[in-house]
C-alpha positions as a Markdown table, in Angstrom:
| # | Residue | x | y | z |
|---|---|---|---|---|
| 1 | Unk | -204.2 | 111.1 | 1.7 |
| 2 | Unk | -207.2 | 113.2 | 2.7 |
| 3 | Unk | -209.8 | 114.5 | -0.2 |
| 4 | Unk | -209.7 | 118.3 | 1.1 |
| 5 | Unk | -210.6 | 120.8 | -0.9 |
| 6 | Unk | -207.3 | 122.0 | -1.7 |
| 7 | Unk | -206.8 | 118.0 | -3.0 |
| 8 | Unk | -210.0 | 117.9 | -5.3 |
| 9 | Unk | -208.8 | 121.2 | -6.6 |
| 10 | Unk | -205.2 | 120.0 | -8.1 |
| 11 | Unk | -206.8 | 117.0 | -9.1 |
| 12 | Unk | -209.6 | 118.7 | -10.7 |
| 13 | Unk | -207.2 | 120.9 | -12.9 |
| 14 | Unk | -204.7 | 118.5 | -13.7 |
| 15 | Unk | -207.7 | 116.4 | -15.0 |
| 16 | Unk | -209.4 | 118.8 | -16.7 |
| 17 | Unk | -206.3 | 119.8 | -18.5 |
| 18 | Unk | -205.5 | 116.2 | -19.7 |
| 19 | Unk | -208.9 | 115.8 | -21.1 |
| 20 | Unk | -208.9 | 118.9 | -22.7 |
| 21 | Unk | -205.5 | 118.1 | -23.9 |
| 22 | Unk | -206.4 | 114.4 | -25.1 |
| 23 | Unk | -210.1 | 115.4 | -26.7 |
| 24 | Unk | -208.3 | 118.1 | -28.9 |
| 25 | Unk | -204.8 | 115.6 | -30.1 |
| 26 | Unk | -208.4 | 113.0 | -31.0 |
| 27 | Unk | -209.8 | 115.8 | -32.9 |
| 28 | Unk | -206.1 | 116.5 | -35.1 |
| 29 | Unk | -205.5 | 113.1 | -35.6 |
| 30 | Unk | -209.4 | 112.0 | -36.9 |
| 31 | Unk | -209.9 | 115.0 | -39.1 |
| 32 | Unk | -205.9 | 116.8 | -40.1 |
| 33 | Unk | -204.2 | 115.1 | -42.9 |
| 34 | Unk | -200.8 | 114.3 | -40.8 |
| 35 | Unk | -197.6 | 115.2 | -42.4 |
| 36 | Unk | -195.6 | 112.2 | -44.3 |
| 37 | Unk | -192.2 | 111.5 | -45.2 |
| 38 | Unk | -193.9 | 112.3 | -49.1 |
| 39 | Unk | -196.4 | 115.2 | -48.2 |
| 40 | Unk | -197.0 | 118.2 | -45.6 |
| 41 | Unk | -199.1 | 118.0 | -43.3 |
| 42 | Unk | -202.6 | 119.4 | -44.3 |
| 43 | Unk | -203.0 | 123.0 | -43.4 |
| 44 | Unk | -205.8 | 124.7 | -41.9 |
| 45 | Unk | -206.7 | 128.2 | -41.4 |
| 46 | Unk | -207.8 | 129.9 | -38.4 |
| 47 | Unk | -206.8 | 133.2 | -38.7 |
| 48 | Unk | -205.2 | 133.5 | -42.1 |
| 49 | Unk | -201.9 | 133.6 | -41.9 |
| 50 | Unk | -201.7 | 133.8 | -38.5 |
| 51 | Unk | -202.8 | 130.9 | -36.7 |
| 52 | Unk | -202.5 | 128.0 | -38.4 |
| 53 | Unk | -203.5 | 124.2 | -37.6 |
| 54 | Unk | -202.2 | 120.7 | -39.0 |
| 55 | Unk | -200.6 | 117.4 | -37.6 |
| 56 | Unk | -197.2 | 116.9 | -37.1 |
| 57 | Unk | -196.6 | 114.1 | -34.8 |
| 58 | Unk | -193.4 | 115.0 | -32.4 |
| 59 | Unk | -191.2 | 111.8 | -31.7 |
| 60 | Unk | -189.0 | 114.2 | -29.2 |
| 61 | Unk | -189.4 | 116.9 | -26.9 |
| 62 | Unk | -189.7 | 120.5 | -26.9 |
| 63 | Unk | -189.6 | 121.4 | -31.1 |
| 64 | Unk | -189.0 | 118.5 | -31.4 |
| 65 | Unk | -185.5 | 118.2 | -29.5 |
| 66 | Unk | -184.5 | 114.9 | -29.0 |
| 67 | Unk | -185.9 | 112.6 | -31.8 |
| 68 | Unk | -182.9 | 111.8 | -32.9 |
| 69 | Unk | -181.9 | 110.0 | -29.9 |
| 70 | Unk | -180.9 | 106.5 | -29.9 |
| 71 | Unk | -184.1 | 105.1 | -28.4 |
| 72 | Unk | -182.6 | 104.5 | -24.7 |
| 73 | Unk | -181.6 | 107.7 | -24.0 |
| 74 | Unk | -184.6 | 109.4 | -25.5 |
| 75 | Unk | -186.7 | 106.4 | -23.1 |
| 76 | Unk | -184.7 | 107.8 | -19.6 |
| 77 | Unk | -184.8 | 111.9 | -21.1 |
| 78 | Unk | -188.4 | 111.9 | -22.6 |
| 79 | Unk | -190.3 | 109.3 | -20.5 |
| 80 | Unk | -189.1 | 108.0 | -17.0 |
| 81 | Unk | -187.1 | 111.5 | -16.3 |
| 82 | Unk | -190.5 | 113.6 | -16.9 |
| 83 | Unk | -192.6 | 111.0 | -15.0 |
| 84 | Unk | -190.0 | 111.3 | -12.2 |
| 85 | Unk | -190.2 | 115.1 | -12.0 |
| 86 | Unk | -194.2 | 115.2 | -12.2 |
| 87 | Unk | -194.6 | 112.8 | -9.3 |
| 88 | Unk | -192.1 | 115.0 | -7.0 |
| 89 | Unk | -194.2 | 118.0 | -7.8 |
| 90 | Unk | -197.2 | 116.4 | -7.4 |
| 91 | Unk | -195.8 | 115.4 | -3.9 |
| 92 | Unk | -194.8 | 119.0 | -3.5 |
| 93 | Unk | -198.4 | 120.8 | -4.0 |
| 94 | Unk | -200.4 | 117.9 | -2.0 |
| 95 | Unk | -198.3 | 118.3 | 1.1 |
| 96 | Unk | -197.3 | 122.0 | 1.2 |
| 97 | Unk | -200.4 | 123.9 | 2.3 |
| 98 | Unk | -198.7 | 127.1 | 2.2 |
| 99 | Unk | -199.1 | 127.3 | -1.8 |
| 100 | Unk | -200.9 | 130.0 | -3.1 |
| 101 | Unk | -204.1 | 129.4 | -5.4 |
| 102 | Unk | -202.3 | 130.3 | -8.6 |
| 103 | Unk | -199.5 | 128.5 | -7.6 |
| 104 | Unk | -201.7 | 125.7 | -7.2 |
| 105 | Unk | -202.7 | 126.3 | -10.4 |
| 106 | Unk | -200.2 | 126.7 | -12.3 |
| 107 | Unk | -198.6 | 123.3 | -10.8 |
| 108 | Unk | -201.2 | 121.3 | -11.3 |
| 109 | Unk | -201.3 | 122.5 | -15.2 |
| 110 | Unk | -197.7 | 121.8 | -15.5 |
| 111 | Unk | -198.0 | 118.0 | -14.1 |
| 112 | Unk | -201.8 | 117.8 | -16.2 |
| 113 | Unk | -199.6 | 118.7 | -19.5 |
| 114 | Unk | -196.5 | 116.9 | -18.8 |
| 115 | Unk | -199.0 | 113.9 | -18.2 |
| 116 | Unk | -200.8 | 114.0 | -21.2 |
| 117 | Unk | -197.3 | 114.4 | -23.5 |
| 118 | Unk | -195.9 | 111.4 | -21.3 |
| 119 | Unk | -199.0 | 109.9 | -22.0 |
| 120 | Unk | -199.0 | 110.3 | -26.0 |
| 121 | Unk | -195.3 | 109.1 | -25.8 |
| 122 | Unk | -196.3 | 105.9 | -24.3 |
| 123 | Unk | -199.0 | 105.2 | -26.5 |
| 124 | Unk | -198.3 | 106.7 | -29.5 |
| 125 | Unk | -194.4 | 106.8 | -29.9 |
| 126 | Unk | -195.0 | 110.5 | -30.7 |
| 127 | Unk | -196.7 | 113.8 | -29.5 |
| 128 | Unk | -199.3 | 115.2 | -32.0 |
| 129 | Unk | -198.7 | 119.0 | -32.2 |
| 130 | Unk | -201.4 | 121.1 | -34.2 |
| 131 | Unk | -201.0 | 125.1 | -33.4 |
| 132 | Unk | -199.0 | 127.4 | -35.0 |
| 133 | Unk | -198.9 | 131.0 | -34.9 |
| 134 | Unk | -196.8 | 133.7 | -36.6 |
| 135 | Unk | -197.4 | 137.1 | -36.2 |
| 136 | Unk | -195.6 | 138.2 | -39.4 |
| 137 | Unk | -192.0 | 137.2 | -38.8 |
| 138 | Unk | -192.4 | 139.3 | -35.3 |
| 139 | Unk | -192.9 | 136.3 | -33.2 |
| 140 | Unk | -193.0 | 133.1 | -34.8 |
| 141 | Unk | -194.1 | 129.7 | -32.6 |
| 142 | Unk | -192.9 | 126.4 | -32.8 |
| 143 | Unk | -195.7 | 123.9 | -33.9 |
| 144 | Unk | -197.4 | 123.1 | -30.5 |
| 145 | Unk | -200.4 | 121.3 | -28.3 |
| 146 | Unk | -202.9 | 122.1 | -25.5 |
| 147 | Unk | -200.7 | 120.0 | -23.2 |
| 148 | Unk | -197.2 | 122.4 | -24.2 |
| 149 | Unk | -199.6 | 125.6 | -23.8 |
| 150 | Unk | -200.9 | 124.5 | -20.3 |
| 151 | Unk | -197.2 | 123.9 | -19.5 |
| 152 | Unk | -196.4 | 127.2 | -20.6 |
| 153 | Unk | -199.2 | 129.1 | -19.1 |
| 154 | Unk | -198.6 | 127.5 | -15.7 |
| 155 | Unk | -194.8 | 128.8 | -16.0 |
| 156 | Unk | -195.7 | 131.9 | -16.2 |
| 157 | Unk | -198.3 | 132.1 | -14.1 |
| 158 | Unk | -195.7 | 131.1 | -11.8 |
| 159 | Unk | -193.3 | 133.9 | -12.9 |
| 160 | Unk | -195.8 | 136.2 | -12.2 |
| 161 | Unk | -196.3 | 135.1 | -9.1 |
| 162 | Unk | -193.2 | 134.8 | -8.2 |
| 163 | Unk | -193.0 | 138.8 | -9.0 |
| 164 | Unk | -195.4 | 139.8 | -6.7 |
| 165 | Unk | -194.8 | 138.0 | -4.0 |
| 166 | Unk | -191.1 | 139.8 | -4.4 |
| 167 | Unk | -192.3 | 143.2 | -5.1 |
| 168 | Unk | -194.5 | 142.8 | -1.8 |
| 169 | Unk | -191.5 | 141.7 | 0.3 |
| 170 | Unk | -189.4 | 144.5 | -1.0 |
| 171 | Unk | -192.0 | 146.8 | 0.0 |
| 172 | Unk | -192.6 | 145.1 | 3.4 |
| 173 | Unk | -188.5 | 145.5 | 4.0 |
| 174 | Unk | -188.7 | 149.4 | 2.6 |
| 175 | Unk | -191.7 | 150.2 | 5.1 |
| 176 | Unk | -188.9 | 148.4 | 8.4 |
């Protein structure tokens, strides 16, 4: 593999993104009372009501889907599936030149947050989530991590993308 670049670049995000990731989960976990099977998780505010931090470590997936699991399954859903699907995207953005910049991206902060989860799970047994937000009942997250909101942010991005690059072939064909 050549270090174009284009190379340096994914692997410059996807970095970034698990240190960022990692740095703040070291930061929950040293200073955030977690939550036990006999108290809640200590709570601290950010912006009243409305953003929230504590420590909730995740033993499944998204919201915590999948904890209950019996511990094979969750191993081939949670771990070796995720790892399987980061390392054919991966594949995907390194050789395909024709991928736009966001795309790029986005990509690469999907893979850099799917690695740090896959990381926590291997390490940990869990995912330490810490955000909250709840904008008066309006919209109300899950409790969530930098890893989770790099994955989300990359989909979208993507999304987006994927919008305009439809918009401009729809004009292209209206202007035939």
């Amino acid at each position: 593999m050549k270090f174009t670049k284009r190379t340096i670049y994914i692997v410059l995000v996807i970095v970034v993104t698990i240190a960022i990731d990692q740095i703040s989960k070291v930061l929950v976990r040293n200073n955030i009372q977690p939550r036990t099977d006999f108290q809640p998780s200590e709570r601290i505010s950010i912006l009243g009501d409305t953003f929230i931090m504590m420590n909730v470590e995740n033993t499944g997936a998204f919201l915590g889907m999948g904890s209950d699991l019996n511990p094979t399954l969750r191993i081939i859903l949670l771990l070796i599936l995720p790892i399987l699907v980061l390392g054919f995207v991966l594949r995907h953005i390194l050789k395909d030149s024709s991928i736009d910049r966001w795309s790029l991206f986005a990509f690469a902060s999907i893979i850099g947050g799917g690695i740090a989860n896959v990381y926590d799970r291997i390490v940990y047994g869990s995912v330490t989530d810490f955000f909250f937000i709840d904008l008066g009942g309006v919209f109300r997250t899950g409790i969530f991590n930098m890893a989770d909101l790099s994955v989300t942010t990359g989909m979208i991005i993507l999304v987006l993308v994927s919008f305009r690059k439809k918009k401009k072939s729809d004009n292209i064909e209206k202007a035939v």
